[in-house]
Structure formats: structure tokens, C-alpha cells
C-alpha positions in Angstrom: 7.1 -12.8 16.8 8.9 -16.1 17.4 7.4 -16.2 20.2 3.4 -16.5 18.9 4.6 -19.2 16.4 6.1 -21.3 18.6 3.1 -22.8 20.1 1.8 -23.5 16.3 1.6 -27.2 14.7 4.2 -27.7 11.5 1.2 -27.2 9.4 0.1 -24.2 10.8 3.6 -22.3 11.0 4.0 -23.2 7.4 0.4 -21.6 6.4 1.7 -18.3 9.1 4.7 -18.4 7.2 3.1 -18.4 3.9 1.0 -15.4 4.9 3.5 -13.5 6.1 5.5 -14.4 2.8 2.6 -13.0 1.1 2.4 -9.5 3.2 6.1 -8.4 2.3 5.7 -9.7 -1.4 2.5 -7.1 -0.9 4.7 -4.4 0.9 7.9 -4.7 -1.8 5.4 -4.3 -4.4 3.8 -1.2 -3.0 7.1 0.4 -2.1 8.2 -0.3 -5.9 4.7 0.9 -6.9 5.5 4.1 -5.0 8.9 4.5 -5.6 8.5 7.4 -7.8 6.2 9.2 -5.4 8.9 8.4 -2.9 11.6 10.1 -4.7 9.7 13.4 -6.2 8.5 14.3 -2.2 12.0 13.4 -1.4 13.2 16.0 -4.1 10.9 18.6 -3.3 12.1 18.2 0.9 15.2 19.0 -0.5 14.3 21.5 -2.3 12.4 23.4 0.3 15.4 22.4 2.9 18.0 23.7 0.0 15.7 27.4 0.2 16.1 27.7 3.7 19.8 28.7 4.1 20.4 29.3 7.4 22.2 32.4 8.1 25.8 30.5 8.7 27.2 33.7 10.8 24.4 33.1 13.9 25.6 29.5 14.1 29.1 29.4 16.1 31.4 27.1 15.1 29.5 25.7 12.2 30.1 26.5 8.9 28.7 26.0 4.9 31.5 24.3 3.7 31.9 22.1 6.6 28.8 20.0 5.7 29.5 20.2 1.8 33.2 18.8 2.7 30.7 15.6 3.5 29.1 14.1 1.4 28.3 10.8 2.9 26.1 13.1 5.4 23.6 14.6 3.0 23.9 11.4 1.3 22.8 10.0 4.9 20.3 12.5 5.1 19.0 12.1 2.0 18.4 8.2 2.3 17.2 8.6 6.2 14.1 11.2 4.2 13.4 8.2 1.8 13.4 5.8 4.9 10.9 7.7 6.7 8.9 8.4 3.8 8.7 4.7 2.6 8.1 4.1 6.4 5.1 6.5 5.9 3.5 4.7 2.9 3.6 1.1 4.5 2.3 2.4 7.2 -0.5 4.5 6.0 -0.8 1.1 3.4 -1.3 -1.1 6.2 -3.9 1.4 7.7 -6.2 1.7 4.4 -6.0 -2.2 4.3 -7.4 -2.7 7.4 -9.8 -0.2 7.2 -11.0 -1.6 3.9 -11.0 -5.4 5.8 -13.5 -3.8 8.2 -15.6 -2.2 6.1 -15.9 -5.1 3.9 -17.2 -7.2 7.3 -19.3 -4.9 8.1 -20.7 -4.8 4.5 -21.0 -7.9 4.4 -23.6 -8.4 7.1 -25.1 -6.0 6.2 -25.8 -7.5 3.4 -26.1 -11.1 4.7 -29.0 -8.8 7.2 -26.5 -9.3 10.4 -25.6 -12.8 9.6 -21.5 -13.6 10.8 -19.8 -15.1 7.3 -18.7 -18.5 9.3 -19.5 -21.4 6.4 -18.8 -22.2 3.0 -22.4 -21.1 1.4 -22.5 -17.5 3.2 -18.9 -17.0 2.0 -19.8 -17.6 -1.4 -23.0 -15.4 -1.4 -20.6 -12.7 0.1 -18.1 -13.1 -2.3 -20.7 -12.7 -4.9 -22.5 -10.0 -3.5 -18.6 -7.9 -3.1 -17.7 -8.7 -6.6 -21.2 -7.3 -8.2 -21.6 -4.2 -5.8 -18.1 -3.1 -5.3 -15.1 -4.4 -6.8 -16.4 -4.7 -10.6 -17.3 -0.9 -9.9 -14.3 0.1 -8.6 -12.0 -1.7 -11.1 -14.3 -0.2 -13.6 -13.7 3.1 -12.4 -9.9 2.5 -11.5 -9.9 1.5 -15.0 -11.4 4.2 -16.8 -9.5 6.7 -14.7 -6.2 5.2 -15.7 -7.8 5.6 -19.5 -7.5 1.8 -19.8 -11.9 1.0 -20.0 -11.9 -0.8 -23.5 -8.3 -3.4 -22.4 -10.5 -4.0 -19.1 -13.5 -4.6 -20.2 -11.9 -6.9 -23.0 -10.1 -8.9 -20.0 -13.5 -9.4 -18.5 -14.9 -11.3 -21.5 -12.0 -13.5 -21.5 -11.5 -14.4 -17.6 -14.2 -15.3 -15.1 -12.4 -13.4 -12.1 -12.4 -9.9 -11.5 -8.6 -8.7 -12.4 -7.6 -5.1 -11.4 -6.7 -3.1 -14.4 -2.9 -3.6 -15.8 -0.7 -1.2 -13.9 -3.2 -0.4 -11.1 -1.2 -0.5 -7.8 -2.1 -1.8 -4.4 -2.8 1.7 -3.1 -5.6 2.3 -6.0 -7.1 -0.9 -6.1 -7.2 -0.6 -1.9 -8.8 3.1 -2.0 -10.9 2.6 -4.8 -12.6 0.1 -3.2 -12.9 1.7 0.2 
């Protein structure tokens, strides 16, 4: 990574550092988001691991209370399942966000009839045109899924932006728009 900022101006690897800044602010709050979904799969692995008892007398050498007299392995085990399951969401985060960046350039020229968004004025229209057709819907929705309508709807009288619904995470706003 150092090595495609090095040949950036000072001005240019402080907006690249900004940015990326920005993306694990993004990712800490999706994995705090998440954390509960993290931790109920994460409880139900073990649970379905915990149901599988192996039968202790086909394993030679190996027995039950060896790995109970440990507790800093399933302890180990236990984090390594959150690890790879936090691992999973980013990644699967990171996925829908791009997919959702593509479909929104693609949406857009469609819309701007096959015009590339490269000034100020089409950027605008675009902007527009997304917050009209598709984001005000989908916060809408969002928002009346999450039983939260009327405290939406009363934030959109008082703000001129489109705010997701209080609460919403990253992963609903992203999918709900996609």
C-alpha cells in the first residue's frame, strides 16, 4: 500500500489518507452494527459443534478432559469463529458496496440517456435524480420497516438532506438501496 502513495503530492496523500480514514471509521461501525449477529451465529456454531461429541474412544490418545483442562483453547477457538465471521461481514460489506457503486453508475446514465457523469451540472442532475428515485424510497421503506415512518418523515421536514432512519445500519441502508 505504501507503495501506491508514494508517488502522490502532500495534498493528495492527505485526501488518500482521509478516505481511507473514512473506510475503517465505515468498517468499525459495521462491525459494531453487527456485533450482535456476530455473536448469536457464533453461539449457535457452538452449539451445533457442542452436539456433535465425537465418540472419544475412536480417537487414540485424545481425550474429553484433555481439551476441557484448556481453557485458553476453546477460548482460542471461540475468538478465531468470531474472527472469521467478522472477516465474513466486511467482506461481504465491501462486496454489496461495490455492487451498489456500480449499479448506481450504471443508473445514472441510464438516466443521464448514456451520458458519463464528468462535470459539476450532470453531477448535480444525478444526484437529484438518485435522491427522488431511490434513496428517499429506500429510506422510506428502511424506515417504515424498522417501524420508525412518522420520526422519519418528521426529520424530512426539518433537514433538506436525505438522512437514513435513526438506528439504520450500513448493511440496511447499502441493501435497501441496491
Amino acid at each position: 500500500m505504501q507503495m501506491c502513495l508514494c508517488g502522490l503530492s502532500d495534498c493528495d496523500r492527505r485526501v488518500a489518507h482521509g478516505e481511507l480514514v473514512g473506510v475503517q471509521m465505515l468498517m468499525e461501525d459495521v462491525l459494531l452494527g453487527s456485533c450482535h449477529v456476530i455473536r448469536k451465529a457464533s453461539t449457535e456454531w457452538q452449539a451445533a459443534l457442542d452436539n456433535a461429541q465425537p465418540d472419544w474412544s475412536k480417537l487414540p490418545g485424545l481425550y474429553p478432559n484433555q481439551l476441557e483442562s484448556h481453557p485458553k483453547a476453546s477460548a482460542l477457538l471461540e475468538g478465531q469463529c468470531d474472527v472469521v465471521m467478522s472477516l465474513s461481514l466486511l467482506k461481504s460489506f465491501l462486496i454489496l458496496w461495490k455492487r451498489l457503486e456500480v449499479l448506481k453508475e450504471h443508473w445514472g446514465r441510464f438516466k443521464l440517456r448514456g451520458q458519463d457523469i464528468n462535470s459539476a451540472l450532470l453531477h448535480r442532475q444525478f444526484s437529484e435524480l438518485y435522491e427522488a428515485e431511490i434513496l428517499y424510497p429506500s429510506m422510506k421503506a428502511l424506515a417504515r420497516q424498522m417501524g420508525k415512518e412518522d420520526e422519519f418523515e418528521e426529520l424530512m421536514l426539518r433537514s433538506q438532506s436525505i438522512l437514513p432512519p435513526k438506528g439504520a445500519s450500513e448493511i440496511e441502508i447499502k441493501t435497501q438501496q441496491a
